[in-house]
PDB file of N, CA, C, O and CB in Angstrom:
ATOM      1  N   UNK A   1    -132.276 -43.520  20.606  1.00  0.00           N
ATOM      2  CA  UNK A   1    -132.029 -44.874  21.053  1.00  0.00           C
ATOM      3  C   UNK A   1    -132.226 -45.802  19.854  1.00  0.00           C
ATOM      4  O   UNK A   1    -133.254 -46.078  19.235  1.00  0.00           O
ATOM      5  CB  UNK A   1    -132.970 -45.264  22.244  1.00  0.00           C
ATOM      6  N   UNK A   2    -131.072 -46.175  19.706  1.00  0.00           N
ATOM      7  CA  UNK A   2    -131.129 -47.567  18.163  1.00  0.00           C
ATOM      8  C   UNK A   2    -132.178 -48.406  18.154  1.00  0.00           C
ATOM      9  O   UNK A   2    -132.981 -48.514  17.227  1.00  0.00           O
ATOM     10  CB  UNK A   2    -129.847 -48.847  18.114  1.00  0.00           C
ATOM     11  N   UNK A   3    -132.198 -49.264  19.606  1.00  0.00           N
ATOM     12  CA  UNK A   3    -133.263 -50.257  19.873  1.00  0.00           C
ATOM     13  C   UNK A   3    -134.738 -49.838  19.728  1.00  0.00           C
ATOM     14  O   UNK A   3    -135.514 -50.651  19.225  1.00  0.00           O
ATOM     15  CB  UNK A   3    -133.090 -50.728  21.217  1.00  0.00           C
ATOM     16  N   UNK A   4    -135.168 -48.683  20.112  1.00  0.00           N
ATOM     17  CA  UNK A   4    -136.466 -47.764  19.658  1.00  0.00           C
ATOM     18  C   UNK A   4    -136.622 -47.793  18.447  1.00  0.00           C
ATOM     19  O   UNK A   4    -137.725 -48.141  18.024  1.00  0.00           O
ATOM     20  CB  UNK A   4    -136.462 -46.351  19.950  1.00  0.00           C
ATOM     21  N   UNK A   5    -135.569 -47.436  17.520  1.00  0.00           N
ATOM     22  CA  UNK A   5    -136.107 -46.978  16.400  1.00  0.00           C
ATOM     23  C   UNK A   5    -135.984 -48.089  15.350  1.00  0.00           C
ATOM     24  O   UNK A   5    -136.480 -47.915  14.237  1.00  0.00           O
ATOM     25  CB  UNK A   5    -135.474 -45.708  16.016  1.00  0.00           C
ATOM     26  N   UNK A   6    -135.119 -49.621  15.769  1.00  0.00           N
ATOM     27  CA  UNK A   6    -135.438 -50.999  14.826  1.00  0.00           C
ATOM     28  C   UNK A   6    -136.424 -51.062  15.345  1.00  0.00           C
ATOM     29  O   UNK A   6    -137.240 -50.733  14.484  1.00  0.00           O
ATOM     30  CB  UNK A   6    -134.634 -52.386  14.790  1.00  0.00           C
ATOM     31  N   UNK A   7    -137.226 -51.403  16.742  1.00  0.00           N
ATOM     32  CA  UNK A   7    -137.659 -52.196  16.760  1.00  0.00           C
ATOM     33  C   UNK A   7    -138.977 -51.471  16.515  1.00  0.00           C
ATOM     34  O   UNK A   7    -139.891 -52.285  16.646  1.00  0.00           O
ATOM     35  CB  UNK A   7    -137.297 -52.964  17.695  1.00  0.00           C
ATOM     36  N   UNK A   8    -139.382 -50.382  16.242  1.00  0.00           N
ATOM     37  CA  UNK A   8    -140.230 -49.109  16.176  1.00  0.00           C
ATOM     38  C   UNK A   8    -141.304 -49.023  17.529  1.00  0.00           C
ATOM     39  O   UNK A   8    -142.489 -48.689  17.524  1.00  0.00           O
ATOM     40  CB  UNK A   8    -141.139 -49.142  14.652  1.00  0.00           C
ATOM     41  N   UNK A   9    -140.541 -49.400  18.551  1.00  0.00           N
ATOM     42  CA  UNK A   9    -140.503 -49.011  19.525  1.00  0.00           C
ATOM     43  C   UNK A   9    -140.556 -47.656  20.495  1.00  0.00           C
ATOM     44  O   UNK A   9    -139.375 -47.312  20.514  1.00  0.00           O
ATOM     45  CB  UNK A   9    -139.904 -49.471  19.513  1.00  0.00           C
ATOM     46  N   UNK A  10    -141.355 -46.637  21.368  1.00  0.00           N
ATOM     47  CA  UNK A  10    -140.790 -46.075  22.329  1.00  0.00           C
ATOM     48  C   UNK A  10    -140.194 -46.193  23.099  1.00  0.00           C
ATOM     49  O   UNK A  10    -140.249 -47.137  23.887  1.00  0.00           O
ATOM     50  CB  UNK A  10    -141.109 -45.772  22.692  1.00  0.00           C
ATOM     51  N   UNK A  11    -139.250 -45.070  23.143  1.00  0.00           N
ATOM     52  CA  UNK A  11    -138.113 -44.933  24.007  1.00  0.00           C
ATOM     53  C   UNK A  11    -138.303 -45.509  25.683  1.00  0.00           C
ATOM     54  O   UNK A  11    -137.585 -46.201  26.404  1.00  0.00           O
ATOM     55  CB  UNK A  11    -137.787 -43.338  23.959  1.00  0.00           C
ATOM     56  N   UNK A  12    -139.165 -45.082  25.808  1.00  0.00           N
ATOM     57  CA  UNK A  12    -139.346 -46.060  27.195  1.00  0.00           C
ATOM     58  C   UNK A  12    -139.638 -47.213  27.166  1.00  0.00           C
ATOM     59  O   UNK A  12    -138.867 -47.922  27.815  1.00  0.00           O
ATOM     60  CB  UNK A  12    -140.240 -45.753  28.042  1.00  0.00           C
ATOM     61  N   UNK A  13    -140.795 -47.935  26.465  1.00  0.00           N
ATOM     62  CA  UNK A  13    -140.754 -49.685  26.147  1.00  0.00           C
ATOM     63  C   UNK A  13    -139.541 -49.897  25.788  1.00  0.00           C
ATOM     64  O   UNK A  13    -139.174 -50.727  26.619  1.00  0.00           O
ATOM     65  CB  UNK A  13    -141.713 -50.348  24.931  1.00  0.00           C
ATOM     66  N   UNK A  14    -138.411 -49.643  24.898  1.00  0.00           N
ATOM     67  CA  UNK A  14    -137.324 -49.915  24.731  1.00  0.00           C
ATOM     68  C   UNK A  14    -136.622 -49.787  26.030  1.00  0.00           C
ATOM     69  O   UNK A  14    -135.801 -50.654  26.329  1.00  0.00           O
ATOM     70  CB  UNK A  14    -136.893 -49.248  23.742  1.00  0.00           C
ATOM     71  N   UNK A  15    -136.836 -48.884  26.765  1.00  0.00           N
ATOM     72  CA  UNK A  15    -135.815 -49.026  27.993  1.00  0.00           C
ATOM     73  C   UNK A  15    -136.055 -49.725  28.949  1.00  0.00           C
ATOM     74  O   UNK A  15    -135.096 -50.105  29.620  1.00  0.00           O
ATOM     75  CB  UNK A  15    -135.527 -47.990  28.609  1.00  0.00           C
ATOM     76  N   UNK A  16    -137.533 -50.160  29.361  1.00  0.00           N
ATOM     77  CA  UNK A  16    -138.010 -50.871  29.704  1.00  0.00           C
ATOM     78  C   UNK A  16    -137.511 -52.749  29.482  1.00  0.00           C
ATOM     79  O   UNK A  16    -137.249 -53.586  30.346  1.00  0.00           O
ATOM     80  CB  UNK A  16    -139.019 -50.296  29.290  1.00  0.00           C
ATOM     81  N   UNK A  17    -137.538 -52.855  28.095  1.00  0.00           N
ATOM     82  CA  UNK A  17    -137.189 -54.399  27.590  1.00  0.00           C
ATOM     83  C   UNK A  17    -135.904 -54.617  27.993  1.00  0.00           C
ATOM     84  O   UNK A  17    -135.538 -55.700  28.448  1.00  0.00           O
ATOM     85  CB  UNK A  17    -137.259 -54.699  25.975  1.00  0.00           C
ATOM     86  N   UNK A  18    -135.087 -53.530  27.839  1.00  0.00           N
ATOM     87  CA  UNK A  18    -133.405 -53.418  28.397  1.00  0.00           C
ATOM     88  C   UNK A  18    -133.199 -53.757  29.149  1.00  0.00           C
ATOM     89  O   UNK A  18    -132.245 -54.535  29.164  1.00  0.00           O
ATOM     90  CB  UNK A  18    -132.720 -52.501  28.651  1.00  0.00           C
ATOM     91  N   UNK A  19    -133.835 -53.494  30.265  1.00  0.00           N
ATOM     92  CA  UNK A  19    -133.731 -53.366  31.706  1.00  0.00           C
ATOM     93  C   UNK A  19    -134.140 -54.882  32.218  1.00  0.00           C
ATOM     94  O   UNK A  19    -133.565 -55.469  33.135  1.00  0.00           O
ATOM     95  CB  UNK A  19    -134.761 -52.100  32.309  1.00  0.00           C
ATOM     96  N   UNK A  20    -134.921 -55.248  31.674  1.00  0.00           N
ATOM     97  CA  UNK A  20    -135.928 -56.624  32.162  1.00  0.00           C
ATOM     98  C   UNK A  20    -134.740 -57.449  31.830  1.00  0.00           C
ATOM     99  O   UNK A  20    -134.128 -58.063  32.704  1.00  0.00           O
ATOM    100  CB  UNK A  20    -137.644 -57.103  31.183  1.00  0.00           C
ATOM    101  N   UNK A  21    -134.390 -57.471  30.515  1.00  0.00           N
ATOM    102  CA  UNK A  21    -133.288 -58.513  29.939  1.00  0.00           C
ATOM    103  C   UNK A  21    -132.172 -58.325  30.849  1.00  0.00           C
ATOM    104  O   UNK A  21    -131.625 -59.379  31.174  1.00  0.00           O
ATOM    105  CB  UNK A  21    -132.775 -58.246  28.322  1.00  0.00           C
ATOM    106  N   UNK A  22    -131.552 -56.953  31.491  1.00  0.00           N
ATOM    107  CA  UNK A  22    -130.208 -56.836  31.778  1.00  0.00           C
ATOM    108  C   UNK A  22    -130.331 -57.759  33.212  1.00  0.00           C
ATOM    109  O   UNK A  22    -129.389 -58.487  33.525  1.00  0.00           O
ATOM    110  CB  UNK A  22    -129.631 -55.128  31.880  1.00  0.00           C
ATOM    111  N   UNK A  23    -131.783 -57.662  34.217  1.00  0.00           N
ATOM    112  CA  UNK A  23    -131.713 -57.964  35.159  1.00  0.00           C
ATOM    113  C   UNK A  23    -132.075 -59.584  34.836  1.00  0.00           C
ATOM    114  O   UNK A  23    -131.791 -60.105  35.915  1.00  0.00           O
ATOM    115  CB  UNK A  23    -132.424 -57.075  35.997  1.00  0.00           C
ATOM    116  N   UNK A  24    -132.366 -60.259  34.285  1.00  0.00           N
ATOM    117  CA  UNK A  24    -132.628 -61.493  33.527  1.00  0.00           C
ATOM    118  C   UNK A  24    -131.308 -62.304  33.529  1.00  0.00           C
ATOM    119  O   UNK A  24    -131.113 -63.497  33.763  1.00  0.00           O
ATOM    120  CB  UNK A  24    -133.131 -61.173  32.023  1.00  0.00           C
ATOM    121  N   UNK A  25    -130.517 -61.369  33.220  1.00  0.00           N
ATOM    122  CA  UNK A  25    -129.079 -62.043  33.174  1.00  0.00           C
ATOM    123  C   UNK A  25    -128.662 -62.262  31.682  1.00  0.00           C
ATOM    124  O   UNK A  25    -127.536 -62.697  31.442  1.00  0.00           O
ATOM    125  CB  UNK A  25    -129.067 -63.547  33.974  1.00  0.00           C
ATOM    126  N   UNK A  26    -129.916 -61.849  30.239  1.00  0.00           N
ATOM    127  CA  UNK A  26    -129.291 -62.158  29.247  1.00  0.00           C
ATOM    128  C   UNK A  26    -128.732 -61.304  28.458  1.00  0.00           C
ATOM    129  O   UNK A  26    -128.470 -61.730  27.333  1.00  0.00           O
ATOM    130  CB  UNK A  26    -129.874 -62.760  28.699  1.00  0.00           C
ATOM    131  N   UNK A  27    -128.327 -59.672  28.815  1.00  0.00           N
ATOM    132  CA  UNK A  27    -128.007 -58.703  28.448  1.00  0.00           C
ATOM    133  C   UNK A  27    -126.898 -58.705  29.359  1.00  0.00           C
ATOM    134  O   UNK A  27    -127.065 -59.155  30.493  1.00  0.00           O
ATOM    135  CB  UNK A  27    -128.938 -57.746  28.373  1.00  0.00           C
ATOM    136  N   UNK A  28    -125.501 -58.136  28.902  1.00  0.00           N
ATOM    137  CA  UNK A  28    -124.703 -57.567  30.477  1.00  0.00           C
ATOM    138  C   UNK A  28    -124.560 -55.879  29.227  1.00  0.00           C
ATOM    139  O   UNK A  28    -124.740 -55.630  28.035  1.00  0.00           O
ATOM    140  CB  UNK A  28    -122.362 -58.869  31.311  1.00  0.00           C
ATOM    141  N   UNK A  29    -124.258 -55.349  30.126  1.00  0.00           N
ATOM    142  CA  UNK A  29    -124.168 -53.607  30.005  1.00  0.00           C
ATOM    143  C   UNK A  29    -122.822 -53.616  30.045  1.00  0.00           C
ATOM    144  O   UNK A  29    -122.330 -54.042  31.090  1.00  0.00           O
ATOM    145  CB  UNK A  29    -124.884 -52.517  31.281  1.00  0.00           C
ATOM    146  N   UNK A  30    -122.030 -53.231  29.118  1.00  0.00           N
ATOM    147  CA  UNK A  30    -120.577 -52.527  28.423  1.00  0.00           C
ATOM    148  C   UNK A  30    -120.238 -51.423  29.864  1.00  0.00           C
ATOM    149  O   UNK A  30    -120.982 -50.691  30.517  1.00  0.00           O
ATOM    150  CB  UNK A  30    -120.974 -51.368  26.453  1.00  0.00           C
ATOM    151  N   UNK A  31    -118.714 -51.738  29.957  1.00  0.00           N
ATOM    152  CA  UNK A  31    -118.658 -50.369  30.872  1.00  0.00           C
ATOM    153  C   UNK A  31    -118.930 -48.969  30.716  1.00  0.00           C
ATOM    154  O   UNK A  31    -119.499 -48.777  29.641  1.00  0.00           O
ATOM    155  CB  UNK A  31    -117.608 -50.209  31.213  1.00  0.00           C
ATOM    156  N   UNK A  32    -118.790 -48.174  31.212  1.00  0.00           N
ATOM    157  CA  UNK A  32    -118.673 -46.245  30.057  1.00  0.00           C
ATOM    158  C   UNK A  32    -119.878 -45.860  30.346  1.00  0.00           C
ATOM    159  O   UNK A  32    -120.033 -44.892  31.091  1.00  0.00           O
ATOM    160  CB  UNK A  32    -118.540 -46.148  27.864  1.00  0.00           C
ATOM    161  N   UNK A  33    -120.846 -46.475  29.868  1.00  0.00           N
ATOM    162  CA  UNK A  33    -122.544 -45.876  29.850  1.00  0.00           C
ATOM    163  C   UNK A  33    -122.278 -44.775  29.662  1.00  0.00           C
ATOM    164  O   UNK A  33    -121.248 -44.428  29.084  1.00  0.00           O
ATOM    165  CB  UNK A  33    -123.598 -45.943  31.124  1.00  0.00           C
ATOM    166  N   UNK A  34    -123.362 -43.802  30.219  1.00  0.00           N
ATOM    167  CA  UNK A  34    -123.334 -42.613  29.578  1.00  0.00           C
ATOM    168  C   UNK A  34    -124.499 -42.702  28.394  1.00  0.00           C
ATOM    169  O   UNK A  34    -125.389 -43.552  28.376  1.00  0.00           O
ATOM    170  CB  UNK A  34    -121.836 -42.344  29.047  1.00  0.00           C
ATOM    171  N   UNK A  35    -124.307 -41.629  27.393  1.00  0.00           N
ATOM    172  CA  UNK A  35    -125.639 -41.937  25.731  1.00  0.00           C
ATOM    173  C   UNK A  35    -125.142 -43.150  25.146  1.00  0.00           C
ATOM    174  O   UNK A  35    -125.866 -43.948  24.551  1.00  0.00           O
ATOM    175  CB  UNK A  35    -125.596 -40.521  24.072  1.00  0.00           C
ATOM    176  N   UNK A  36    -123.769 -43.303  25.335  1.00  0.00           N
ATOM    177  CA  UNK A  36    -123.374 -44.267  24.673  1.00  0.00           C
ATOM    178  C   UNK A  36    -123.018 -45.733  24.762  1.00  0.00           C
ATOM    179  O   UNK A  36    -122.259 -46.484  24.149  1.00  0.00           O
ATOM    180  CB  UNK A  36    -122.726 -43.864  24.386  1.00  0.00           C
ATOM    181  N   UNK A  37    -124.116 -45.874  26.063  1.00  0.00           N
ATOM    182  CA  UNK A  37    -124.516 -47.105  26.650  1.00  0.00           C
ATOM    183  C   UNK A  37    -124.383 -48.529  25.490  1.00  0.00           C
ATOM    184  O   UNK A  37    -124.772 -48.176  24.376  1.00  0.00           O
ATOM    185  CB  UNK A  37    -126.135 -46.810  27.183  1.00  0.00           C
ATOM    186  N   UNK A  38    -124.013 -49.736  25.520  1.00  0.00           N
ATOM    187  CA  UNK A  38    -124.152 -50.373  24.835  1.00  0.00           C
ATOM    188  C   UNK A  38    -123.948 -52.092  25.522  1.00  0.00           C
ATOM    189  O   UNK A  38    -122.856 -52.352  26.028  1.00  0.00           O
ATOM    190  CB  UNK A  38    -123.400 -49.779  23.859  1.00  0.00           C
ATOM    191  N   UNK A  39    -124.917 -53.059  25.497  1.00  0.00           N
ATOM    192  CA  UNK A  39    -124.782 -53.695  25.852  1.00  0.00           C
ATOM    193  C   UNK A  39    -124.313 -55.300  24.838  1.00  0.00           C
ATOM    194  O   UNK A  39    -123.898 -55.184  23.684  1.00  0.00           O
ATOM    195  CB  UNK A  39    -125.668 -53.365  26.555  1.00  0.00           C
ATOM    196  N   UNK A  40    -124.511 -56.985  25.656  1.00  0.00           N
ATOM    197  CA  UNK A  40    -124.088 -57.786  25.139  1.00  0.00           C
ATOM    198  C   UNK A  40    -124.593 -58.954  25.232  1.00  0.00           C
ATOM    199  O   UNK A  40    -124.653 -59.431  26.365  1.00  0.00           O
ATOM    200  CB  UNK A  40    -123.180 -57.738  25.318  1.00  0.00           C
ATOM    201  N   UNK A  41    -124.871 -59.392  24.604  1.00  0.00           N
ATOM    202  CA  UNK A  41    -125.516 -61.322  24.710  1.00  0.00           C
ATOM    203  C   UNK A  41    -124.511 -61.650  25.642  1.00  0.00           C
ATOM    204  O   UNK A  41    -123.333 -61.702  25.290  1.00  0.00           O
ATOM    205  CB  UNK A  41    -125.397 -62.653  23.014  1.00  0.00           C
ATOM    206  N   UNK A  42    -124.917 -61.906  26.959  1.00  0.00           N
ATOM    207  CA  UNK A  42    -124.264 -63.241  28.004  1.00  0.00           C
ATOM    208  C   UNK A  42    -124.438 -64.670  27.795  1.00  0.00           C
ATOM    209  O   UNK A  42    -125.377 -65.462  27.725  1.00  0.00           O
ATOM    210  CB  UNK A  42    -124.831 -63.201  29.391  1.00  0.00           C
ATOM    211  N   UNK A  43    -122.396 -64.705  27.677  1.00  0.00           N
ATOM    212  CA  UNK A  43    -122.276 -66.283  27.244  1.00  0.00           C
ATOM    213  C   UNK A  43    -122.096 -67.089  27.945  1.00  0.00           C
ATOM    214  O   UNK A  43    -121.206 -67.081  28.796  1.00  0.00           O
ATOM    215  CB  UNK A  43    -121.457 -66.650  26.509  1.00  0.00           C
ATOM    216  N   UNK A  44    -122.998 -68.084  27.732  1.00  0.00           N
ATOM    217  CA  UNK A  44    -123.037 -69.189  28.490  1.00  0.00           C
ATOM    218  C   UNK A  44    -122.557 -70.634  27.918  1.00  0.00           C
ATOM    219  O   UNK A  44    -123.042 -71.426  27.111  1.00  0.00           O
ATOM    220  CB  UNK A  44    -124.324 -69.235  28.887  1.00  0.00           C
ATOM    221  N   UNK A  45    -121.532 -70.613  28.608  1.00  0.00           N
ATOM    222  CA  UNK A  45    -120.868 -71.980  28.383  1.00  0.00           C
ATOM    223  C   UNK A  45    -121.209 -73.069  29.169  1.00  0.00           C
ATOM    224  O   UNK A  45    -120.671 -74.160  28.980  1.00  0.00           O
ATOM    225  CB  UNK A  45    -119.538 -71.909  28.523  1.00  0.00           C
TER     226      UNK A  45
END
């Protein structure tokens, strides 16, 4: 997991922060998921 290993993070606190943000509304999640999950800053106009 990318985000684990900038932020030198475990894989679960990292999935954890993901998750908080995605349901937050300031992450949205890319379609596909899978390993190759990748998400996006939600823009707010």
């Amino acid at each position: 997991m990318v985000f684990a290993v900038s932020t030198k993070a475990s894989q679960d606190t990292a999935l954890r922060d993901i998750t908080d943000l995605v349901e937050r509304g300031i992450l949205v999640r890319d379609p596909g998921g899978g390993r190759s999950t990748s998400y996006l800053l939600k823009v707010i106009a």
